[in-house]
N, C-alpha and C positions, 0 to 999 in steps of 0.2 A: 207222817213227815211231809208228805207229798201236799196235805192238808194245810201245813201249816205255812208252809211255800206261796200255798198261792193264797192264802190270808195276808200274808206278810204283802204280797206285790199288788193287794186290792189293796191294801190301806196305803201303800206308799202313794199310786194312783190319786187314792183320793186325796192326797195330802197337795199332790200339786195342784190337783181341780180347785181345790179351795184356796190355794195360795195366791196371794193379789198380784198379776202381771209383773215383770222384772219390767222396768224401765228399758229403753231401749236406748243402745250404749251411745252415748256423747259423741255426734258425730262432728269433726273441726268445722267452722263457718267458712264458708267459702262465696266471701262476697266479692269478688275483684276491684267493685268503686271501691270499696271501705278498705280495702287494700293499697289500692293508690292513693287515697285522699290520706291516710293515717299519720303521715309525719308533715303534712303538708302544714301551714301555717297557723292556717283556718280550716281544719277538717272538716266542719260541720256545713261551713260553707263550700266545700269541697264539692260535699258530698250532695248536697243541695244542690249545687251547678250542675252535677252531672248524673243526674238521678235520671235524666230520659237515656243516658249510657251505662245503665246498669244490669245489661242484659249478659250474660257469655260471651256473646260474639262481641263483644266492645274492645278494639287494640288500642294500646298506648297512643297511638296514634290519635284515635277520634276523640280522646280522650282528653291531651294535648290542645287539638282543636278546639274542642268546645268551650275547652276555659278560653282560650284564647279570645272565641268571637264572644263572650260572655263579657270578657275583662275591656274587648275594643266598644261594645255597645253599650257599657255602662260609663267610658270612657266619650264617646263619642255626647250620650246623651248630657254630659258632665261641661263639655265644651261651648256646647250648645248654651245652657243654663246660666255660663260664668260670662260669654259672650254678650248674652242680654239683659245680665247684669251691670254689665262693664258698660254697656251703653245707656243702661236705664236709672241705675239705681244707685252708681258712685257716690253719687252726693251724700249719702249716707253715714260714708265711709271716713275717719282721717285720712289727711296727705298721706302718710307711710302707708297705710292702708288701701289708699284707692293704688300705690308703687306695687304693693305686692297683689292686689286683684291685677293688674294689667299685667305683670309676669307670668300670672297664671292662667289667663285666660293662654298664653304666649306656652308656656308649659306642656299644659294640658291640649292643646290644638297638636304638638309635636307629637306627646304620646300616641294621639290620634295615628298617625305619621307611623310612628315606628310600629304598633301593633295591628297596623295593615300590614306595612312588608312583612311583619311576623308571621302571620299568617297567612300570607301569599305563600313566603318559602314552605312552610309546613304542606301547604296544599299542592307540591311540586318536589317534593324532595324524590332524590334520584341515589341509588342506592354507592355508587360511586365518588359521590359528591357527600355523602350523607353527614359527617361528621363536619365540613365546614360549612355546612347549611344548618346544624342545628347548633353550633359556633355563634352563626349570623344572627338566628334567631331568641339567643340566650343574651346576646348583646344586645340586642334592639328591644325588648321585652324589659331587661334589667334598666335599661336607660328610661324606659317608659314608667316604672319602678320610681326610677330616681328624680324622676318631674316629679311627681304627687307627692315624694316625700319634702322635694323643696317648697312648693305649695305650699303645704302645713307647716314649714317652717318660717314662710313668710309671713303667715297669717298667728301664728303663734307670738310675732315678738311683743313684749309686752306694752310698748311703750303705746304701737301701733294700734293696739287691737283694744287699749283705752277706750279710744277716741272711734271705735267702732261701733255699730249698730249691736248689739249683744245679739240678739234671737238669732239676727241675718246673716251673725258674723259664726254662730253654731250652726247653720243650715249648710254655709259655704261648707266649714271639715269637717261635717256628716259627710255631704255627697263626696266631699273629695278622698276621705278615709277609705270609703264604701270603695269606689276605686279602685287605690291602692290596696283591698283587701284580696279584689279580686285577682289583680294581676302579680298579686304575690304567688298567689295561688297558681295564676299559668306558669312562671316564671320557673315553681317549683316541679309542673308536670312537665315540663318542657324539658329540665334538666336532668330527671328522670328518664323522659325519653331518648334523650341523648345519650346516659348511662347503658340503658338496653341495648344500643346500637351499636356496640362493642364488636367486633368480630362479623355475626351473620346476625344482622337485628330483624327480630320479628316483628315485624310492621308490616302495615298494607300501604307500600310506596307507590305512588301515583308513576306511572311511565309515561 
């Protein structure tokens, strides 16, 4: 009997030695970008922007931020472009068309405008103030938002964009799309971080 016992618990043994490793159990993903960027606009571009903040220690905050100087520098470089167009290359353009390139260089120079103060407040928020600072800053951001979508609107009318350069007249609402892709995107981490700040928001506030 005793025999047969320990027969029994060598073959069981061996039964596991041969058996091919259990998987090891599905552990949840715990990526925090891909957590913020997920309902964002442009997730991918989200997540792209803030891939050098993909570590653990990244707060809503820096997070916030970086789209922000992401959306002001591709914003800024965009100003830049429509500027020296606007001086260089109107002719190009119909009447209606060179009306809305000159609105937009006017537009896009403002956005400039707003998503600096945006990102001033952010780099200055005070945990007392906190909710009318990120107020301030959903405002100024959404307005810079709403330059770029008038832009594309100017440059979209049909009549206008006839009598346009075709290629030159695609490059303009690339870059200016590109833009507004990005600052949808702050626009959305910003209002998220505003959400956080409910009560006792865990942020790294600047004093």
């Amino acid at each position: 009997m005793q025999t047969q016992r320990i027969n029994t618990l060598a073959f069981t043994l061996l039964l596991l030695l041969l058996s091919p490793p259990r998987a090891a159990a599905a552990r949840p993903s715990r990526d925090p970008l891909r957590s913020w960027c997920a309902e964002a606009r442009y997730p991918a571009l989200c997540v792209q922007t803030l891939s050098n903040f993909s570590n653990p220690a990244a707060k809503p905050l820096d997070l916030a931020q970086a789209a922000v100087k992401a959306s002001l520098a591709h914003a800024r470089t965009l100003s830049v472009y429509l500027k020296t167009l606007n001086a260089t290359s109107s002719s190009r353009f119909g009447n209606r068309q060179r009306v809305a390139l000159s609105d937009c260089v006017e537009q896009i120079s403002d956005s400039v405008t707003q998503l600096s103060k945006t990102l001033n407040e952010l780099q200055h928020l005070r945990t007392g103030t906190f909710q009318w600072q990120m107020s301030n800053a959903q405002t100024w951001t959404s307005a810079a938002l709403t330059n770029g979508d008038t832009c594309l609107t100017g440059f979209n009318d049909g009549a206008a964009a006839a009598a346009a350069d075709g290629r030159l007249m695609l490059e303009v609402k690339r870059r200016v799309t590109d833009v507004t892709m990005f600052t949808s995107n702050a626009l959305y981490l910003i209002t998220r971080l505003g959400d956080s700040g409910s009560g006792k928001p865990r942020v790294n506030f600047r004093n």
